[in-house]
C-alpha positions as CSV (number, residue, x, y, z in Angstrom):
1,X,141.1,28.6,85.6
2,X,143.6,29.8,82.9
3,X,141.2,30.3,80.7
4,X,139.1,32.4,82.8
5,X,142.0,34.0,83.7
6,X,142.5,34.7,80.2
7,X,138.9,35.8,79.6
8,X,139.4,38.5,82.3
9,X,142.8,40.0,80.6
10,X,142.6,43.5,79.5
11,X,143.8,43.9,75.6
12,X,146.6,45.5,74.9
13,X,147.0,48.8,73.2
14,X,147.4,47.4,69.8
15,X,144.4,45.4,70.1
16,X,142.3,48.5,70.9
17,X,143.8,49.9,67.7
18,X,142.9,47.4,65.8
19,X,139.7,46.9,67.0
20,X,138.8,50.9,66.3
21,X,139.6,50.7,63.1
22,X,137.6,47.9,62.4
23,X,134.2,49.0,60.9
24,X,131.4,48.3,64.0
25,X,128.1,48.3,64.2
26,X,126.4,51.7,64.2
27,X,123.7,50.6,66.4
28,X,125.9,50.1,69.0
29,X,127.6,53.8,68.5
30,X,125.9,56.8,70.3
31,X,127.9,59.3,69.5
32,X,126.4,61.5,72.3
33,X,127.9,60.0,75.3
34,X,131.1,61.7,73.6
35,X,132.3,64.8,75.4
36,X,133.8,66.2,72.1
37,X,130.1,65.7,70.5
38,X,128.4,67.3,73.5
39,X,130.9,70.4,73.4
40,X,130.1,71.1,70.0
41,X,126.9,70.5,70.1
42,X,126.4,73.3,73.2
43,X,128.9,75.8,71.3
44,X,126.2,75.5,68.4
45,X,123.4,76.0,70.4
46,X,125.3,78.7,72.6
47,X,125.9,80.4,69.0
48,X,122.6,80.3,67.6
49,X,121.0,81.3,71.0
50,X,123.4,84.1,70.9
51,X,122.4,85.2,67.4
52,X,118.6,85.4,67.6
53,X,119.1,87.3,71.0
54,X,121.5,89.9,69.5
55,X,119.0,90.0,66.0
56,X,116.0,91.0,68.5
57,X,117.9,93.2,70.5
58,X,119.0,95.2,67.7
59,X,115.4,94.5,66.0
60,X,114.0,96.4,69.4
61,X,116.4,99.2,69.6
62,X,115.1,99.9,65.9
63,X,111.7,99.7,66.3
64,X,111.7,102.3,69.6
65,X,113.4,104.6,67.5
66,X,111.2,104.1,64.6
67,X,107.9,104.7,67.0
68,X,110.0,107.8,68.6
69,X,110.9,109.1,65.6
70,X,107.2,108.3,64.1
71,X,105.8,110.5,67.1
72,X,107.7,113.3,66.7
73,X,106.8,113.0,62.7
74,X,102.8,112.6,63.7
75,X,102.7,115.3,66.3
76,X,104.5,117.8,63.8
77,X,101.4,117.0,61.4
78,X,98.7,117.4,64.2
79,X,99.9,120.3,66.7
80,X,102.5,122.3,64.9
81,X,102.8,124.3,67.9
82,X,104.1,122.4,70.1
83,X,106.4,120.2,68.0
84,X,107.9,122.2,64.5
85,X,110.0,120.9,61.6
86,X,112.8,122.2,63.4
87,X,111.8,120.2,66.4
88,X,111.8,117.0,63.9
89,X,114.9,118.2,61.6
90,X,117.5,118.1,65.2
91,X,116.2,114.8,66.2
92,X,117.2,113.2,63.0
93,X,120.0,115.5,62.8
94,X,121.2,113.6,66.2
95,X,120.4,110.1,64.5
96,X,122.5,110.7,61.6
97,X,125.7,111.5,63.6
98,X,125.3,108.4,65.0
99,X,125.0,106.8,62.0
100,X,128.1,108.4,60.8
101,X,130.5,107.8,63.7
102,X,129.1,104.0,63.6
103,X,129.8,103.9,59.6
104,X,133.5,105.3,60.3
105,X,134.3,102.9,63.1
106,X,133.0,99.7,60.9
107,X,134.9,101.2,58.1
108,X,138.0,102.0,60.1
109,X,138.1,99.6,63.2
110,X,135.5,97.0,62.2
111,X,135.9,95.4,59.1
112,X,139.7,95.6,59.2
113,X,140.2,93.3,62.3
114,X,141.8,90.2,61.3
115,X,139.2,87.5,60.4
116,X,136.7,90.0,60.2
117,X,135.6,89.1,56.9
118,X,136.1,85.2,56.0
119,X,132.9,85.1,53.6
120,X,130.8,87.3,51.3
121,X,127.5,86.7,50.3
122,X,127.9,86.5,45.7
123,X,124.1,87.1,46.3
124,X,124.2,90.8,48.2
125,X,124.2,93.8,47.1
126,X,124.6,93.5,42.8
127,X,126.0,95.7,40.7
128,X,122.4,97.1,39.8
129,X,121.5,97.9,43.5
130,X,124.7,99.6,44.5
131,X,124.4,101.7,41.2
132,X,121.0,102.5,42.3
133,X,122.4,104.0,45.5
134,X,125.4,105.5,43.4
135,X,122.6,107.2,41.1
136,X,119.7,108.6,44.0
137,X,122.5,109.1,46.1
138,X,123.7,111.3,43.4
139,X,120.2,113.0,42.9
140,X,119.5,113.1,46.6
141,X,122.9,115.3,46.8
142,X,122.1,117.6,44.3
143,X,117.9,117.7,46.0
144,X,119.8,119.2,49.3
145,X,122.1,121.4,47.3
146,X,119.0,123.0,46.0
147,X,117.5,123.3,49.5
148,X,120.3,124.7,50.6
149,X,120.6,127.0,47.8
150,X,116.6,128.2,48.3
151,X,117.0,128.6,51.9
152,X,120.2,130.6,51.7
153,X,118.0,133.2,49.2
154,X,115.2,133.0,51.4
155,X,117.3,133.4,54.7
156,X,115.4,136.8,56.1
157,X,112.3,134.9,56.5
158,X,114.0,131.3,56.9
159,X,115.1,129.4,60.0
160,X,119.3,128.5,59.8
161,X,118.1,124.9,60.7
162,X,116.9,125.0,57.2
163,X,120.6,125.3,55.8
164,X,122.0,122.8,58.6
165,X,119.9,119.7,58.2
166,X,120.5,119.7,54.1
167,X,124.3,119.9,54.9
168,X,124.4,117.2,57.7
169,X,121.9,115.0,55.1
170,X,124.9,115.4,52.3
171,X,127.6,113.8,54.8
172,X,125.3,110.8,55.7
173,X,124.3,109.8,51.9
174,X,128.0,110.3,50.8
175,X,129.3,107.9,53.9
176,X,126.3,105.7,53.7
177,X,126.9,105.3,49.7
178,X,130.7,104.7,50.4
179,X,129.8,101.8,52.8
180,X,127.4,100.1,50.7
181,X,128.8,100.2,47.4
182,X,132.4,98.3,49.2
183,X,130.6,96.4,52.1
184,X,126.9,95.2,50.7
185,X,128.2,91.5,50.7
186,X,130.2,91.4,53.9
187,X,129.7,88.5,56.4
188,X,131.2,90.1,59.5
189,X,132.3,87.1,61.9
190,X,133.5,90.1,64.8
191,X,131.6,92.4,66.8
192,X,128.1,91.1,66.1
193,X,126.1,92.6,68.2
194,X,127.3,96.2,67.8
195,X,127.2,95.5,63.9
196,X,123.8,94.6,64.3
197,X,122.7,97.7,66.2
198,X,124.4,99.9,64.0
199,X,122.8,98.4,60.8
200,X,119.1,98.7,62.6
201,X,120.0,102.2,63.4
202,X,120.9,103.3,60.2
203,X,117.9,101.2,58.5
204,X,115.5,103.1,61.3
205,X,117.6,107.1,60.6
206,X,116.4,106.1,57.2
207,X,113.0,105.1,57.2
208,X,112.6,108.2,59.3
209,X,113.5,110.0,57.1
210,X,111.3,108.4,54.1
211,X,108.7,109.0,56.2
212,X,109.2,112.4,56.8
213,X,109.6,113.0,52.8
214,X,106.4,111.6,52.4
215,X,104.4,113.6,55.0
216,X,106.4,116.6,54.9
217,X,104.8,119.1,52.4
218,X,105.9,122.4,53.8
219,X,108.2,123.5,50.8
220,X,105.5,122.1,48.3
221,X,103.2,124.4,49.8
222,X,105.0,127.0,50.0
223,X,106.0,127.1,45.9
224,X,102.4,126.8,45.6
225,X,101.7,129.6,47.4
226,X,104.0,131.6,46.0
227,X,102.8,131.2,42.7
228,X,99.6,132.2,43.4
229,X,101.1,135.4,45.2
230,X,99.8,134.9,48.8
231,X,103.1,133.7,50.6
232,X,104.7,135.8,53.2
233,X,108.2,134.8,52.1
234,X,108.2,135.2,48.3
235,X,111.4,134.1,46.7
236,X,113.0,137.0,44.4
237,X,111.9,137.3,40.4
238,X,115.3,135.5,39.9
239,X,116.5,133.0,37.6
240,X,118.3,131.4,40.1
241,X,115.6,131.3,42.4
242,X,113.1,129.8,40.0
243,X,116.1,126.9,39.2
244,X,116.1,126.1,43.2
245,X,112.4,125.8,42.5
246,X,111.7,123.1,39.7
247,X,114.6,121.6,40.4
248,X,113.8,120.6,44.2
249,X,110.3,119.4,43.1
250,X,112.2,117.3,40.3
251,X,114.4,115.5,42.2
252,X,112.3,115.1,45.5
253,X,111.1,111.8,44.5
254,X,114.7,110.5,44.5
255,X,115.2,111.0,48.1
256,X,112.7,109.0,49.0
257,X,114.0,106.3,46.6
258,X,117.0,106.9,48.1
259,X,116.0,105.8,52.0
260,X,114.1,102.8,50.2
261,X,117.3,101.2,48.6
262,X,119.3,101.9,51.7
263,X,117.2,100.0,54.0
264,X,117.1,97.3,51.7
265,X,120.3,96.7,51.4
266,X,120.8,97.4,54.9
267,X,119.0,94.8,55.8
268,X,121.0,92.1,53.5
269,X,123.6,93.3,55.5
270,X,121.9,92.6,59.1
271,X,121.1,89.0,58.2
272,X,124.3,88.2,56.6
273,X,126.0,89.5,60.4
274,X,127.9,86.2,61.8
275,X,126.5,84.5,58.6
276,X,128.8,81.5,57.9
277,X,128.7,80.4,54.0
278,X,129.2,76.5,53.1
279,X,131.0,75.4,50.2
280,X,127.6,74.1,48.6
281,X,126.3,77.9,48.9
282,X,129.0,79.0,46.8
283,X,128.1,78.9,43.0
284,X,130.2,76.8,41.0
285,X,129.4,78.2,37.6
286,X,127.6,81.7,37.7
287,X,125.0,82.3,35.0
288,X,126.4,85.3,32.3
289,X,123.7,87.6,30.5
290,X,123.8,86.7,27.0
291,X,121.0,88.1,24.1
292,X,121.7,84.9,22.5
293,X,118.2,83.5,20.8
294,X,116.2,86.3,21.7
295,X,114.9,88.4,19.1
296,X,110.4,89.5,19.7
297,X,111.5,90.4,22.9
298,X,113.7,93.6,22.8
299,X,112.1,94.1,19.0
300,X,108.7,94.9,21.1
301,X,110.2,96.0,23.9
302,X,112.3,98.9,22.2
303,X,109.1,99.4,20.3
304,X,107.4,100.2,23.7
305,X,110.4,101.9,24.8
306,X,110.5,104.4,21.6
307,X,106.7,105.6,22.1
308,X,106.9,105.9,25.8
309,X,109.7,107.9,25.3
310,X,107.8,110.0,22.8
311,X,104.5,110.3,24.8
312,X,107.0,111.2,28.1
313,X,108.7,114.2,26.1
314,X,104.9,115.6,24.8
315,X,103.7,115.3,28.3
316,X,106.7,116.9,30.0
317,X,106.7,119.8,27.2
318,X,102.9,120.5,28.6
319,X,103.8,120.6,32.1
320,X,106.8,122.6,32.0
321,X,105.5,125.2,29.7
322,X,101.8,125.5,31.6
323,X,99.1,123.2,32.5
324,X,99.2,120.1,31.2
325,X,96.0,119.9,28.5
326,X,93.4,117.1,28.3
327,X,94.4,115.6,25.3
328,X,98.0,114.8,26.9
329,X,96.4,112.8,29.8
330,X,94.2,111.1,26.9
331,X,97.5,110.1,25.6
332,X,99.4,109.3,28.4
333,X,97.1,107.0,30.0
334,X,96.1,105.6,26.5
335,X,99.6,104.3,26.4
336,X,99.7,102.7,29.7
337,X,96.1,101.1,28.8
338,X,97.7,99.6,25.6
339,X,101.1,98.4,27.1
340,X,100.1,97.2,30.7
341,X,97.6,94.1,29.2
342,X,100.8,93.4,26.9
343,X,102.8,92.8,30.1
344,X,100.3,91.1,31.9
345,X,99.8,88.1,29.2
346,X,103.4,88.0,29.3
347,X,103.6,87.3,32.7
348,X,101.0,84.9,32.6
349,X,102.0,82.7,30.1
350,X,105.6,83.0,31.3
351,X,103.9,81.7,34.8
352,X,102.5,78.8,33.0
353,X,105.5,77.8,30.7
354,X,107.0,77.8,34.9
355,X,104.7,75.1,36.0
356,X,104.9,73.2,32.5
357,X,108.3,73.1,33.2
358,X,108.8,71.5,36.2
359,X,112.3,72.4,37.3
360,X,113.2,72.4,40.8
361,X,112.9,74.7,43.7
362,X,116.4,76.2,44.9
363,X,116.1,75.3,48.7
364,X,119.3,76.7,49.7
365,X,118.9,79.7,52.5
366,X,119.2,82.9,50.5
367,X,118.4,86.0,52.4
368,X,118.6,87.9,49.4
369,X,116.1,86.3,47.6
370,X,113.8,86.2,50.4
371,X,114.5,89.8,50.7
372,X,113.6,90.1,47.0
373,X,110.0,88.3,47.2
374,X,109.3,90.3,50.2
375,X,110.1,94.1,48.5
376,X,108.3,93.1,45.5
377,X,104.7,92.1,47.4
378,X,105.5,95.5,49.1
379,X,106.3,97.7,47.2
380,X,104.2,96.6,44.4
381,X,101.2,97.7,47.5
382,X,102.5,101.6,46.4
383,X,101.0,101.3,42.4
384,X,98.0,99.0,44.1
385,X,97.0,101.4,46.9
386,X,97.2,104.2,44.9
387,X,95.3,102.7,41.9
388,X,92.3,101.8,44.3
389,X,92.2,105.6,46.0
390,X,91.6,106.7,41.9
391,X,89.1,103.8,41.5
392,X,86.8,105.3,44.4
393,X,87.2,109.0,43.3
394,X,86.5,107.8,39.9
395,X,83.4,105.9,40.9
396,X,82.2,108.7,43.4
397,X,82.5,111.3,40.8
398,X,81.7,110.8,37.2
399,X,83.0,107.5,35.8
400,X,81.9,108.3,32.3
401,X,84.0,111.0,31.5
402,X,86.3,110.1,28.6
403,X,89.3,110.7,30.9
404,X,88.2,109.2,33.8
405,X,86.9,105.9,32.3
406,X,91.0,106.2,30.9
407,X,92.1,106.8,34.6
408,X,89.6,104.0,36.1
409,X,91.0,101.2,33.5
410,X,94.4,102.3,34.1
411,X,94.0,101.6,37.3
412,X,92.8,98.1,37.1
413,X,94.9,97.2,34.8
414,X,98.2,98.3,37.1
415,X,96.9,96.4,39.5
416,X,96.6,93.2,37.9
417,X,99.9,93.9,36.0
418,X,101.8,94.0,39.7
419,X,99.9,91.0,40.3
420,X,100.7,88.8,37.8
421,X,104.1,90.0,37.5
422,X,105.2,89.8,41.2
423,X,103.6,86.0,40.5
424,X,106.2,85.4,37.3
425,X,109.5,86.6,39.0
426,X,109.1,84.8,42.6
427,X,108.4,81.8,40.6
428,X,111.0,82.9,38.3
429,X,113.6,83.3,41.3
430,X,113.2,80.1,43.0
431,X,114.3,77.8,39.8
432,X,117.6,75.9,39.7
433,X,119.3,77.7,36.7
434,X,119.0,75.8,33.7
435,X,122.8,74.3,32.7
436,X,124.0,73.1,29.5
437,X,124.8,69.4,29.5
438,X,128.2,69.9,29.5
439,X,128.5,72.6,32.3
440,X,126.3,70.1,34.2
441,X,128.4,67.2,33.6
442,X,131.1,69.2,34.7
443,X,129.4,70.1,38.2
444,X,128.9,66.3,39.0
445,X,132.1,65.7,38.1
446,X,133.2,67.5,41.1
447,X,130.5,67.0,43.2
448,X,131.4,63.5,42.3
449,X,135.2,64.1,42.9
450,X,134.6,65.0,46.4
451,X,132.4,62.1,47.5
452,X,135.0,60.1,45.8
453,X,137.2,61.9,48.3
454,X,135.4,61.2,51.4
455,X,133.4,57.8,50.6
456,X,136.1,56.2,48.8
457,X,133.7,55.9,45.3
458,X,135.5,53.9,42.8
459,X,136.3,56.0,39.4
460,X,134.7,53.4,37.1
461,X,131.1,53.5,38.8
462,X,131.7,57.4,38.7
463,X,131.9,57.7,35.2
464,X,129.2,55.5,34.8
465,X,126.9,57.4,36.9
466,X,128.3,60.3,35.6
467,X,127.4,59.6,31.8
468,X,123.9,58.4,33.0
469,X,123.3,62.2,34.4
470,X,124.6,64.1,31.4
471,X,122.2,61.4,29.0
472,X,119.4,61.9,31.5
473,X,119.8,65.4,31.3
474,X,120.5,65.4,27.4
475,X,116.9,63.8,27.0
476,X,114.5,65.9,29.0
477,X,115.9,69.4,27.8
478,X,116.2,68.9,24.5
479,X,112.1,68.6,24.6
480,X,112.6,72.3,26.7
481,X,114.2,74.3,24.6
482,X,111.2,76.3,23.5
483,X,109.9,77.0,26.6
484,X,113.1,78.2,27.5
485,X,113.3,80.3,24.8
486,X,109.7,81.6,25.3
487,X,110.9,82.6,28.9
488,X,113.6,85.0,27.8
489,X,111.8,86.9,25.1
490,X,109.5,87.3,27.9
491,X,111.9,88.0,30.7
492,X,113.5,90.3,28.2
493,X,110.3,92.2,26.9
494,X,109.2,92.5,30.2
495,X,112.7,94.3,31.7
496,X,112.7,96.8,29.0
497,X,108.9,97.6,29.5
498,X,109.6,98.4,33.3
499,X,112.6,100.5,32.4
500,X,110.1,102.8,30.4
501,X,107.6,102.1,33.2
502,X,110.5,103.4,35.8
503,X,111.5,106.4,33.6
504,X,108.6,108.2,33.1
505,X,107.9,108.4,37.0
506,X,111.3,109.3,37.9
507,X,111.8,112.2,35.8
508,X,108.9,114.3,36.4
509,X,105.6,112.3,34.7
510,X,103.2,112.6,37.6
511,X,99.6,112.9,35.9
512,X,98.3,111.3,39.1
513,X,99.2,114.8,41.0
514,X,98.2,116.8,38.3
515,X,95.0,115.8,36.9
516,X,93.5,117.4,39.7
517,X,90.7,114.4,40.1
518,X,91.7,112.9,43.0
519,X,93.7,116.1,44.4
520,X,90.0,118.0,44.6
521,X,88.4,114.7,45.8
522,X,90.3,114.1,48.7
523,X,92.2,117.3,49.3
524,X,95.8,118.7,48.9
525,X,97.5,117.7,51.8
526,X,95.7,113.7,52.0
527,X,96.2,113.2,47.9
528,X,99.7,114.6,48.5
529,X,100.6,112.2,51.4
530,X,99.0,109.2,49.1
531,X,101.2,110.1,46.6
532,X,104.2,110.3,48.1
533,X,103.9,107.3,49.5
534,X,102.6,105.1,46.6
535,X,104.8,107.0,43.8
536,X,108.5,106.3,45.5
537,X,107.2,102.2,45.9
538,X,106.0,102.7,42.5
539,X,109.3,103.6,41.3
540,X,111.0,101.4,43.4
541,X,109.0,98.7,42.6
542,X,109.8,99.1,38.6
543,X,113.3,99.2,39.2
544,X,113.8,95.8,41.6
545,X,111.7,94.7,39.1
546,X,114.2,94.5,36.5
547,X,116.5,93.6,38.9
548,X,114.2,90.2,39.0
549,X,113.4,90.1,35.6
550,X,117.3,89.8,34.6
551,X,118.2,87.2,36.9
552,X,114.7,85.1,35.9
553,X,116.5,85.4,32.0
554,X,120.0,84.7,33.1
555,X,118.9,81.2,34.7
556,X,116.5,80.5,32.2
């Protein structure tokens, strides 16, 4: 009886103690009957539920205005009666002031709340992006100036719509340039859903607005019709005037490299909203840009760099002075047949040296790389639609004309050169960065240091294990380095080939337009829309581009 007595006593406190600290079985532990673990565990689920509902909220109220916007943009093209430019011009108008008294109250109210901003994303927005938006920003400016300026000289016969929508466009770039050169890498932990519209509405305002650029020919037409005398409104035998002229058709590519940028960025933004960084997301060591070892590379690419500059200032001295003659296209397209094959062997054997090499995938969630692999598959579809529209005038017309069978291999060769390319830098941006030894040891030294922390790891089997991993590593790249060396001269050749490649576009070179075969083969207004819409991709294809090419050579 006393012993059963015994066997039914409760144990004291200390006993409870002590028999929680001793290590159990984890088979017996389910760590879900806990009310702490199921509170979590709903908080989590409550958070991520609440995400992806406020990501396609803000996702729908994007896309409506995208298709309203769109509609107004299509019926402008289709039944200018009904709905004008005008019409178009105070709709976006409304869309921008939005935008601006959203920008504002993030910049004043928003991101100044305490705990707003607890992590930035090292990835977002680098310094090549935000001085891409500093630099069409800039150009985009000086493009609605000029409007401005033509409209004011032009005002008997103009509408004052035409001076109001340039001004009102000069407020948004210079707020939108302001918030994304300071906030590109925020992670804003307040006001998510708000945030969230406010980024999808700017993103939509500016794809709007693209789209308009790229349909929107009326001033094109106009200059064209003026210089073959049969406008109604002629602008005045000025100097001034004639400025206002060249210089809007110069810079209009800008703008709509402008909106491109924005939304991209943009976009970082939206998915890093509520975005909550780990310590392992953080970079311990961050890869510097060094021409260390490199030498064929920049040789042949400032060799390409120094003729394309040449060929660009013979073919600009043609256009500007009259019509560009036969022999420059010859030339101009003779270099692009001779460089582009160059480029694409590069990134072909730079692919291979990839799979020879055999480093490992980056897993970690990135939605700035993602973003990367996704704008370079699209906007690499600019150069590829466009080259396939010349292939079938080409073939449909006289494909062996000197100059066409130059325009036809161009084309084929741009598109296999986006191919292979956009191939080399996704597979380029996926690596681990390569580490010296000693930088590596140094990394699982910490690494190492922590798990000592939490696992109770004793120092001697870490220094063991640690001296194993620097040897291991010692071994297998030492058999590397050439391949690693081969990668930057390509990397390197490669970024300076799509500088050239981004330059001559930018600035005026625009054979495509003025060649007149595909203009007369499909008509003004269709080749002009093509255009438009492949030659902005085009440019902002060669400029992410180098973006990808100099991150692929940092890690390398």
């Amino acid at each position: 009886m006393p012993g059963n007595k015994a066997s039914k006593q409760k144990p004291c406190h200390h006993c409870k103690s002590r028999s929680a600290s001793a290590p159990p079985d984890t088979s017996m532990i389910h760590y879900e009957k806990f009310w702490l673990y199921r509170h979590c565990s709903s908080v989590q689920q409550r958070d991520r539920q609440a995400q992806k509902a406020g990501q396609l909220f803000s996702g729908l109220l994007a896309l409506n205005v995208v298709f309203l916007g769109s509609a107004f943009i299509s019926s402008m093209i289709f039944n200018h009666v009904a709905i004008t430019l005008a019409d178009v011009w105070i709709l976006l108008s409304i869309l921008k002031v939005l935008c601006l008294c959203w920008i504002i109250y993030y910049l004043l109210g928003t991101s100044r709340q305490p705990h707003a901003v607890l992590y930035r994303d090292s990835h977002a927005g680098p310094i090549w992006i935000r001085g891409s938006v500093l630099l069409f920003g800039s150009f985009s400016i000086l493009l609605n100036v000029f409007q401005i300026g033509y409209s004011a000289i032009l005002i008997q016969c103009k509408s004052r719509v035409e001076i109001v929508f340039p001004s009102i466009e000069i407020l948004f770039i210079l707020t939108q340039a302001f918030l994304l050169w300071h906030h590109s890498k925020d992670c804003i932990q307040v006001q998510h859903n708000l945030t969230r519209c406010g980024l999808m509405l700017t993103i939509a305002t500016n794809l709007l607005l693209w789209l308009l650029a790229v349909t929107n020919d009326t001033i094109h037409m106009e200059i064209e019709s003026q210089l073959r005398e049969t406008a109604s409104c002629m602008c005045p035998n000025t100097t001034i005037c004639k400025v206002f002229q060249k210089g809007y058709i110069l810079l209009y590519p800008f703008n709509t490299e402008y909106c491109l940028v924005c939304c991209s960025v943009l976009y970082v933004m939206w998915k890093n909203v509520g975005r909550r960084i780990s310590h392992h997301h953080v970079p311990h060591i961050k890869p510097k840009f060094k021409l260390q070892g490199v030498v064929f590379g920049p040789l042949l690419g400032a060799i390409a760099v120094i003729i394309g500059i040449c060929v660009f200032m013979l073919y600009q001295i043609q256009a500007t002075g009259s019509a560009p003659s036969r022999q420059v296209f010859v030339m101009y397209y003779s270099y692009y047949i001779v460089l582009l094959p160059l480029m694409s062997l590069g990134a072909v054997i730079g692919t291979i040296i990839h799979a020879l090499e055999k480093k490992e995938l980056d897993t970690l969630k990135n939605p700035t790389r993602s973003l990367d692999a996704i704008l370079l598959m699209g906007a690499a579809l600019g150069q590829i639609g466009m080259s396939y529209f010349s292939i079938v005038a080409i073939v449909a017309t006289d494909p062996r004309d000197l100059l066409n069978s130059l325009i036809l291999s161009h084309s084929v060769l741009l598109i296999f050169q986006n191919i292979t390319q956009n191939v080399f830098i996704i597979d380029g941006l996926h690596r681990q960065p390569f580490m010296s030894p000693g930088k590596e040891e140094e990394m699982k030294e910490e690494q190492n240091h922590e798990a000592y922390d939490q696992r109770r790891v004793n120092m001697l089997e870490l220094g063991q294990e640690i001296r194993k991993v620097s040897l291991s590593y010692i071994h297998s790249y030492s058999h590397l380095s050439w391949k690693r060396r081969a990668l930057r001269e390509i990397s390197f050749f490669l970024v300076l080939c799509n500088i050239i490649l981004w330059v001559m576009p930018t600035f005026g070179a625009h054979p495509v337009f003025e060649n007149g075969l595909e203009k007369s083969f499909y008509g003004y207004s269709t080749w002009f829309a093509i255009v438009n819409f492949g030659l902005p991709l085009g440019v902002f294809y060669r400029m992410h581009s180098v973006g990808g090419l100099l991150e692929v050579y940092v890690t390398a």
